[in-house]
C-alpha positions in Angstrom: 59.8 201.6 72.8 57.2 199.2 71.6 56.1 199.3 67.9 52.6 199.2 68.8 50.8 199.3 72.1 47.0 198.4 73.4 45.8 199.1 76.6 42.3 197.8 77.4 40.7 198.2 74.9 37.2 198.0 74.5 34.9 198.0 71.6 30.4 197.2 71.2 28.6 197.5 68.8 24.1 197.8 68.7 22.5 199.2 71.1 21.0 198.2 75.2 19.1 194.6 73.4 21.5 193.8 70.6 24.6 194.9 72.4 28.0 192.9 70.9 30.8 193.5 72.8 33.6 192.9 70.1 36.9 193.7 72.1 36.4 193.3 76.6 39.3 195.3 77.4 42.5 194.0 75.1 46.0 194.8 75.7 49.2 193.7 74.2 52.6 195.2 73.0 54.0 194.2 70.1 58.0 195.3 69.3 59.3 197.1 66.8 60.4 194.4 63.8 58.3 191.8 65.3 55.8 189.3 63.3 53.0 189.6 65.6 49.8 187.1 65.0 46.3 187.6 66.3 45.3 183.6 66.4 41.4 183.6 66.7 38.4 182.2 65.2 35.5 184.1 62.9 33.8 186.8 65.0 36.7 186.4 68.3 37.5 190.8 67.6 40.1 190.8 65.3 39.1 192.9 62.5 37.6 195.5 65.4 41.4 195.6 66.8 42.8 196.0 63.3 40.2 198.8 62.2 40.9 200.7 65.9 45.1 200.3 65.1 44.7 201.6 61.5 42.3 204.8 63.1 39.5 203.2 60.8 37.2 202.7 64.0 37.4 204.7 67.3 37.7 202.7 70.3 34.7 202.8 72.9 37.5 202.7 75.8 41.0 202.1 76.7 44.1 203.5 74.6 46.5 202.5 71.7 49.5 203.5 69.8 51.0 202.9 66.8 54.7 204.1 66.4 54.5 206.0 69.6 51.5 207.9 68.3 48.0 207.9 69.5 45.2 206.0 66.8 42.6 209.1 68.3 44.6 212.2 68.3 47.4 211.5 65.8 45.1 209.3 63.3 46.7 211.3 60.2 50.6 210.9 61.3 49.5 206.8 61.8 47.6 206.6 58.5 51.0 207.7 57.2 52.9 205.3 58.6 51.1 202.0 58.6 49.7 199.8 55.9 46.9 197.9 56.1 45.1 194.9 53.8 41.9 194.1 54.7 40.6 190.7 55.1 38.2 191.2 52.0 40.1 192.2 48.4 39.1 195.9 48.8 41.3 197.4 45.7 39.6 198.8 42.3 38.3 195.3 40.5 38.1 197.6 36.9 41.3 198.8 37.6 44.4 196.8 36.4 47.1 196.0 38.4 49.7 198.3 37.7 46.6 201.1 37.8 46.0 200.1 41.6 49.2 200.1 42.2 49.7 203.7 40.7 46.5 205.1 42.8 48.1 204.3 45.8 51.3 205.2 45.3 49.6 208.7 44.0 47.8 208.6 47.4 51.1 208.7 49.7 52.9 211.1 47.0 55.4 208.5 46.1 55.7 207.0 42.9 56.4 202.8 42.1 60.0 203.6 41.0 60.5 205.4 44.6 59.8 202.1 47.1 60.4 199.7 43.9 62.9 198.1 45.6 60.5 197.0 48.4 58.3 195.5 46.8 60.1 194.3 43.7 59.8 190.3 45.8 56.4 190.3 45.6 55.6 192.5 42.4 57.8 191.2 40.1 55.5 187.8 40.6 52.5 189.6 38.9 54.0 192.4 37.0 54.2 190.4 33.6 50.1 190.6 34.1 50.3 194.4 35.3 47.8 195.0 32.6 45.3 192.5 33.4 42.3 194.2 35.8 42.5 192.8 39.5 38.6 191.2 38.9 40.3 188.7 36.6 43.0 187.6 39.4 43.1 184.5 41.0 43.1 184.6 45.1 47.0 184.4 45.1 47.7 187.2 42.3 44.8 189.2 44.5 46.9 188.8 47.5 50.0 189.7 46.2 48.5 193.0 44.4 46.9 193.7 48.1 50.3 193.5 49.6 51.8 195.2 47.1 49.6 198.0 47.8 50.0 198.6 51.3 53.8 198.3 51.2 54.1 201.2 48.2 54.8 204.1 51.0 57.2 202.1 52.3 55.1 201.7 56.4 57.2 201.1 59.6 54.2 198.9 60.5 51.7 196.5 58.7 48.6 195.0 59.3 47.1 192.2 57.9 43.9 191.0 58.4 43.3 187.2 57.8 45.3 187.7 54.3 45.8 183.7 53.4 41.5 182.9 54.3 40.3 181.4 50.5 43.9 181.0 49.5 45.3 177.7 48.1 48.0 175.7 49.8 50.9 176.9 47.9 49.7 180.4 48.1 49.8 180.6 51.6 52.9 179.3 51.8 54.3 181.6 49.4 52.5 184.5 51.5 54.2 183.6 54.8 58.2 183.9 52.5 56.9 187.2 51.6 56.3 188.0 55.2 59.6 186.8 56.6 61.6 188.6 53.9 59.7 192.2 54.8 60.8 191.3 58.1 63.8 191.0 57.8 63.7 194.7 56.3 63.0 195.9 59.5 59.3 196.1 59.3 56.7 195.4 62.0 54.0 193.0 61.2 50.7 192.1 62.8 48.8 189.4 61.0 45.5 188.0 62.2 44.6 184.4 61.1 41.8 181.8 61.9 44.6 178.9 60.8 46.2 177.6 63.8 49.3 175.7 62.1 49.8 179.9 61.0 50.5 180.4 64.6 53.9 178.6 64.5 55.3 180.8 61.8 55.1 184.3 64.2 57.9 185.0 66.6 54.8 186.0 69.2 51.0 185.3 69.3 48.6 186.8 71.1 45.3 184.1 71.0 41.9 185.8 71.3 38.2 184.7 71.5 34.8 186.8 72.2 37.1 189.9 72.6 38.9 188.7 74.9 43.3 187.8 74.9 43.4 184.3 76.3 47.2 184.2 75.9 50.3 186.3 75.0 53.3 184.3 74.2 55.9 182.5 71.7 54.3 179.7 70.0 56.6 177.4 71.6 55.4 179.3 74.7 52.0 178.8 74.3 52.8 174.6 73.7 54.9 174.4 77.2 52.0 176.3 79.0 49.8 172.6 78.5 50.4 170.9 81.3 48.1 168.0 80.9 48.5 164.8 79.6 47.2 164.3 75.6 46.6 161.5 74.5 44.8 160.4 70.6 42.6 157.7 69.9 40.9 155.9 66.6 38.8 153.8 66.0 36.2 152.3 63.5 33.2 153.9 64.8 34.5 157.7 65.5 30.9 159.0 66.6 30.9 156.2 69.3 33.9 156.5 70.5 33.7 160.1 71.5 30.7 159.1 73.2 32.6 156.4 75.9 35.8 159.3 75.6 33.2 162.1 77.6 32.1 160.0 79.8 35.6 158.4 81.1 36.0 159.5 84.6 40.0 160.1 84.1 39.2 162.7 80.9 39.0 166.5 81.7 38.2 166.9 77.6 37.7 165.0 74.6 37.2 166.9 71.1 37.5 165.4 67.6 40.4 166.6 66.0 41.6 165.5 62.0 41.2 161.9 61.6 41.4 161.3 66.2 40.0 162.6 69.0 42.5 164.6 71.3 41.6 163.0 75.4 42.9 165.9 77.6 43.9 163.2 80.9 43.9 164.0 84.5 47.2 163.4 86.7 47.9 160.4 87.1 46.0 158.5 83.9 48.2 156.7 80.9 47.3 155.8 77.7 47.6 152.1 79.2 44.2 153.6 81.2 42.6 154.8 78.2 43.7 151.6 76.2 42.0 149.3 79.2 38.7 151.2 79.7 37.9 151.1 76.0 38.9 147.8 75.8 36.4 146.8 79.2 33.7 148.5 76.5 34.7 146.3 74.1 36.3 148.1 71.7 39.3 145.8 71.0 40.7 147.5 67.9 41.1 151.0 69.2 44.7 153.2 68.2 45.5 154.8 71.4 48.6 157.3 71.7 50.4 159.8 74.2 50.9 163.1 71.5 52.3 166.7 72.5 49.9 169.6 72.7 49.8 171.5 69.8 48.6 175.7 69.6 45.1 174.0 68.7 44.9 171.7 71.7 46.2 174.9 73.3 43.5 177.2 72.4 41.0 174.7 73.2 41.9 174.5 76.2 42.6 178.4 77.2 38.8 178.8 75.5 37.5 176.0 78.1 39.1 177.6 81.2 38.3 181.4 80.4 34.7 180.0 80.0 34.6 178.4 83.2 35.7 181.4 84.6 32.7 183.2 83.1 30.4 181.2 84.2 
């Protein structure tokens, strides 16, 4: 049986003139022991899904389950069972850390000793500061703590929403160790993340913008699903480049990306094409190169199509 389940659902928020729709009828399964990422960008529904899965926020339609149990009826079995960290620090800033980590524990009637062993990874990193107040953290110790915190009573399933936004390089790397290790524990894990390189570090991802699932796949998944030809280019003078890139007749899409532009090609154009119309525009200097999709190129193009779609 499935770890957790959604089945179209549906979330607004306003009212008749302001109406946001934040979730148009999403559905997914994750399985049990699975590192599950919601890929999306700032406002695409991902804290709405993680506040509906954690019975923080009732759904407007469609159903859901977490463990086999139902986020309306059985909301207090689920709040049980799951942990959750919020994409903004949310613990007690006056409070130090081994406080927090006591008022939770206190919370699920456990005690630190009792699920030590779970979280001895991950704690024993901050616990020679346990007496230092989580105000005075920096963003890595902060995330640590967090985790920390929704692991004491020991979940079958965790939610993490956006945990590594703000956090430094090494940090996040260290984050994504922490994750594989609870993993391996037997625990199920949804993370949601606006960093598409975080995409290739989840055995499934599901990619979702405006409320909508685009895609449901493994990352390497998602990358075979591009079919097109991808080519990047550089040169000199970026702004005009892009320029001659959306208006050549054998693009379907051109986008900056890092220090190129991505050219999405139709069948049956090269980079030798590319390479010859830029140079009949004289731009002799240009760095033209066939490159494999990558989840970003990906996204970009799911986020094109399902708008087309729309329109």
């Amino acid at each position: 049986m499935a770890s957790v389940v959604a089945n179209n659902l549906t979330k607004q928020y306003g009212k008749k003139k302001d109406l946001v729709q934040a979730l148009k009828g999403v559905s997914f399964e994750v399985e049990k022991g699975e590192l599950f990422g919601i890929i999306g960008p700032d406002g695409a529904g991902k804290t709405s899904l993680f506040r509906i899965l954690t019975t923080l926020l009732l759904p407007d339609g469609g159903a859901a389950s977490v463990d086999g149990l139902d986020v309306v009826k059985d909301f207090k079995a689920i709040r049980q069972r799951v942990g959750y960290m919020p994409g903004r620090f949310s613990l007690y800033q006056d409070l130090t850390i081994e406080e927090n980590l006591e008022f939770f524990a206190t919370i699920f009637n456990t005690t630190i000793q009792e699920n030590y062993d779970l979280i001895k990874d991950i704690y024993s990193q901050i616990e020679p500061f346990k007496d230092r107040r989580a105000g005075k953290l920096s963003g890595g110790m902060k995330q640590k703590l967090a985790l920390s915190c929704a692991l004491i009573h020991k979940p079958s399933v965790l939610f993490l929403d956006e945990p590594t936004t703000g956090v430094d390089a090494v940090s996040r790397k260290e984050f994504w160790e922490m994750l594989r290790s609870l993993k391996e524990q037997g625990i199920t894990i949804l993370v949601s993340t606006p960093y598409m390189d975080e995409a290739s570090l989840c055995d499934r991802v599901a990619l979702i913008q405006n409320g909508t699932i685009l895609s449901v796949n493994t990352p390497d998944g998602v990358i075979a699903s591009y079919k097109h030809p991808l080519v990047a280019v550089k040169d000199d003078n970026m702004l005009q480049l892009l320029n001659l890139l959306q208006q050549y007749e054998g693009g379907l899409d051109a986008y900056p990306f890092g220090e190129y532009h991505h050219v999405v090609l139709k069948d049956g154009y090269t980079t030798a094409s590319v390479t010859t119309y830029l140079q009949e525009q004289q731009l002799d200097h240009v760095n033209v190169h066939s490159i494999r999709a990558d989840i970003e190129d990906c996204f970009i193009a799911l986020m094109k199509t399902e708008s087309h779609e729309h329109k």
